[in-house]
C-alpha positions, 0 to 999 in steps of 0.5 A, a space after each residue: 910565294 912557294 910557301 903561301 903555295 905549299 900552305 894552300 895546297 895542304 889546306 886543299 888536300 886537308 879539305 878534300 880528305 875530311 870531306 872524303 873520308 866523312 862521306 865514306 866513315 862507316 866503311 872506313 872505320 867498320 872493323 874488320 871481322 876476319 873470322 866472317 870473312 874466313 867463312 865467306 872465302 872459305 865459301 866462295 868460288 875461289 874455293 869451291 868453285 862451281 860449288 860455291 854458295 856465295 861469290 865474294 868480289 876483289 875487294 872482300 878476297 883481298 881483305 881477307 887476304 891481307 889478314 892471312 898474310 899478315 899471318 904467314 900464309 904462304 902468299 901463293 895459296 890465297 890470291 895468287 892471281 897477284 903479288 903480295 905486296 898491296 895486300 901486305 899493306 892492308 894486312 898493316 893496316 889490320 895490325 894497327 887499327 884492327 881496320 883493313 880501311 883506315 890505311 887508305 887515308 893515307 895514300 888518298 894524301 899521299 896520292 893528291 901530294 905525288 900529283 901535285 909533285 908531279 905537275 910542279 916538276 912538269 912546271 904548271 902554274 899553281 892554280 892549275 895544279 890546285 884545279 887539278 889536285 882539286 878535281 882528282 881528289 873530288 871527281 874522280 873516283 880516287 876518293 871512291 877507293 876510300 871504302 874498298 881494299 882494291 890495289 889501284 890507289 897503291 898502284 897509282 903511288 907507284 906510278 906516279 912515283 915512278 915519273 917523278 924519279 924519271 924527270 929528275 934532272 941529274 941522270 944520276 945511279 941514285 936516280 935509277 936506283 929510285 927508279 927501280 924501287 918504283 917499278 919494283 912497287 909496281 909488279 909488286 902490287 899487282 900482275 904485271 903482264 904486259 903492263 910493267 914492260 910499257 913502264 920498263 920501255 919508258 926507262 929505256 926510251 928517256 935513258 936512250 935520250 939522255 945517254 943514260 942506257 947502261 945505269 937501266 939495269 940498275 932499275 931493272 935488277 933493284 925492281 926484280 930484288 923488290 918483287 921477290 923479296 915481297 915473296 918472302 913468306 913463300 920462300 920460307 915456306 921452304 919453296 926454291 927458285 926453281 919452284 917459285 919460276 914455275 909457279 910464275 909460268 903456271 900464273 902466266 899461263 892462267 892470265 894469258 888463257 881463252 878470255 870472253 870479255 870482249 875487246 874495247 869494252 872500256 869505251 863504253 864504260 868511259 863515255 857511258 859509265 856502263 857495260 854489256 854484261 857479256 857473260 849473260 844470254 840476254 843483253 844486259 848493262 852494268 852500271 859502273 858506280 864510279 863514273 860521271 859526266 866529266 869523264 867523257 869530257 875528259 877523255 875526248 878533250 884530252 884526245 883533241 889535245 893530242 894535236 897541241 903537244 911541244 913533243 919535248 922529251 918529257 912529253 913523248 914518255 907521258 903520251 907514250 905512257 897514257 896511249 901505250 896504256 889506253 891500247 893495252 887496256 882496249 886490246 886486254 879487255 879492261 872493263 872497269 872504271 877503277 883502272 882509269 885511276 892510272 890514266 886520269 892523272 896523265 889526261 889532265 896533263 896533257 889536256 894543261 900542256 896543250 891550253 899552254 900552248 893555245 893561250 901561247 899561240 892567242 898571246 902573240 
């Protein structure tokens, strides 16, 4: 049965990757001009600033990041606003393909098999895991990720890497060693104020639980080890430790700075898919290209099911993650649709325990 089960999950994931990839191919396969992407950074407003003749977006900055990288750029200089280590992986991706693209069929796969992972662990029946990996695949905007060199899909792989390690059964070192190179992915990716610190607490909270307190520091030196080493270009650029703190201080400082986007704006990009263009004098709507009907459903149903929880320890970590996250993103100003990669997965989890429980409850 586990067979049969496997085979029709990789078909799934087979299925929706062609289908994926054959809507976005020529974004995909387009190869990769660094030299006219040099000339548009170089144009730009992370440049020249008010001066800038053109502004480029995340995604076109982080592609020509990746190349520079790969390079030997001093990962300080270009993007410093975040970690290397996403873009490193793009910049792979240039080395072998000559594509900054091609690696995000990859961790499309590998993203549909960790949440299937994920669900088999938590002990959902097969068709609900199919029903979900199906729907993550399709009708979110996972597959939207394919076109664009954004760090959400890795930070995504992290993350559910993350709780797969967390439910392992035995509360072994091996486990927490895992746990700390997933982490260690994790602030590696992308910044990691206030965020990483949710994640952090949820290693406490399960170890707390397990009587497991004392092997958390593992966790936590093996993801400190993995951030820096994702900075080794910048050390041997002959930058010190000492330097390197300051330069954290001096990014914290800037991501903590006078902020104008309003708080709880992803409401409106959740149940709406569009928000106020706040920084105009008119009021004006964006529209979020990555959303549909069914992510307002899923949001307020997954809500309602909050009520029908068990509250096993399994449980509490998963409500304590999504809502812990959902508070950070509605008091943090989140304002795109691409950050509800991370919570999507986890409202489909909840939403499947709390129809267990009902059918449970009809059953008797």
């Amino acid at each position: 049965m586990a067979r049969y089960f496997n085979l029709v999950l990789t078909g799934l994931i087979l299925i929706t990757t062609i289908i994926s990839v054959a809507k976005y191919r020529s974004e995909i396969f387009q190869l990769s001009d660094m030299a006219l992407l040099g000339k548009a950074y170089g144009e730009s407003q992370y440049v020249l600033g008010d001066q800038a003749i053109n502004k480029i977006d995340d995604a076109t900055l982080y592609t020509y990041a990746a190349g520079a990288y790969f390079k030997g750029e001093d990962p300080t200089t270009i993007n410093f606003e975040h970690p290397p280590l996403g873009k490193y992986v793009f910049g792979l991706s240039l080395w072998l393909f000559g594509r900054v693209l091609v690696i995000n069929i990859i961790l499309f796969v590998l993203v549909q098999f960790l949440f299937a992972k994920l669900l088999k662990i938590l002990n959902f029946a097969p068709m609900f895991i199919l029903a979900a990996v199906g729907y993550f695949a399709l009708g979110s905007s996972l597959s939207n990720h394919l076109r664009v060199a954004l760090l959400d899909t890795q930070i995504l792989i992290w993350s559910l890497g993350f709780f797969i390690a967390l439910f392992i059964k035995r509360e072994t070192w091996q486990k927490y060693l895992l746990l700390g190179l997933m982490l260690g992915g994790l602030i590696s990716t992308k910044y990691f104020f206030p965020i990483a610190f949710l994640y952090a607490g949820l290693v406490l909270v399960w170890a707390g639980m397990h009587r497991s307190i004392f092997k958390v520091g593992l966790s936590l030196l093996i993801s400190l080890g993995v951030y820096l080493a994702s900075y080794w270009q910048y050390f041997n650029h002959s930058h010190s430790i000492l330097e390197f703190v300051k330069f954290e201080w001096y990014r914290f400082r800037w991501w903590t700075g006078n902020r104008t986007i309003p708080k709880f704006i992803i409401l409106q990009t959740i149940l709406f898919g569009k928000f106020p263009m706040w920084w105009e004098t008119t009021k004006k709507y964006q529209i979020d290209g990555d959303w549909n009907i069914s992510w307002p459903i899923l949001f307020l149903s997954h809500l309602a099911a909050l009520i029908k929880q068990n509250f096993l320890p399994h449980q509490i970590v998963i409500l304590i993650y999504s809502l812990g996250l959902l508070v950070i993103y509605l008091f943090g100003s989140a304002v795109y649709g691409r950050y509800l990669l991370q919570l999507i997965p986890f409202w489909i989890i909840i939403i499947g325990w709390a129809f267990k429980n009902v059918t449970k409850k009809s059953s008797h």
